[in-house]
C-alpha positions as CSV (number, residue, x, y, z in Angstrom):
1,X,-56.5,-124.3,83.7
2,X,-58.2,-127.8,84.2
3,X,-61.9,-126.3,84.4
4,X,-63.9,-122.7,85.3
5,X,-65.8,-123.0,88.6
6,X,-67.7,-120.1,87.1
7,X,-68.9,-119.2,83.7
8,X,-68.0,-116.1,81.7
9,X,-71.1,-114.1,82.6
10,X,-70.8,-115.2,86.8
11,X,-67.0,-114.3,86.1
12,X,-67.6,-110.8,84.5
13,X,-70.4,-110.0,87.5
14,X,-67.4,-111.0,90.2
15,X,-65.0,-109.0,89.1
16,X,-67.3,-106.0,88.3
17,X,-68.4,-106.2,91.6
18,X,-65.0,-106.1,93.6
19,X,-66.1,-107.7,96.5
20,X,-62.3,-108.4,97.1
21,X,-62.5,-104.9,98.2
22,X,-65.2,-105.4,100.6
23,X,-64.4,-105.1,104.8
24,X,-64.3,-108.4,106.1
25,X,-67.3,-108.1,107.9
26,X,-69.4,-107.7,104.5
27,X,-67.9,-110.3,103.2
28,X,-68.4,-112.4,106.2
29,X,-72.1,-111.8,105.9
30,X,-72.2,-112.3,102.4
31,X,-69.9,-115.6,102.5
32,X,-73.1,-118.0,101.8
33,X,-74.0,-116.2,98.5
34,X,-70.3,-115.3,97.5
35,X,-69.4,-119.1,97.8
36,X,-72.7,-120.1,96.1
37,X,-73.1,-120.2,92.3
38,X,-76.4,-118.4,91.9
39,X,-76.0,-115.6,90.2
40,X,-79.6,-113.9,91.2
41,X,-78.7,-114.3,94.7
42,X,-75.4,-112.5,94.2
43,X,-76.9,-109.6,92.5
44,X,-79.8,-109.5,94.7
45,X,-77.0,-109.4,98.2
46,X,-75.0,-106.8,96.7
């Protein structure tokens, strides 16, 4: 691994959240805060 594009905490929210599991069109409409490193406006988008 060269570098994290996340730290441990954003890391541990992800996969706690499973968004991999989410229909496409949820993810779709959540591809702005998914890509985005804000963790507040992950949570708050669940």
């Amino acid at each position: 691994m060269i570098r994290q594009r996340f730290d441990d905490e954003m890391i541990e929210y992800l996969e706690a959240l499973k968004w991999w599991d989410w229909d496409a069109e949820k993810i779709f409409n959540n591809l702005e805060v998914l890509c985005s490193s804000d963790l507040t406006k992950i949570r708050e988008n669940k």
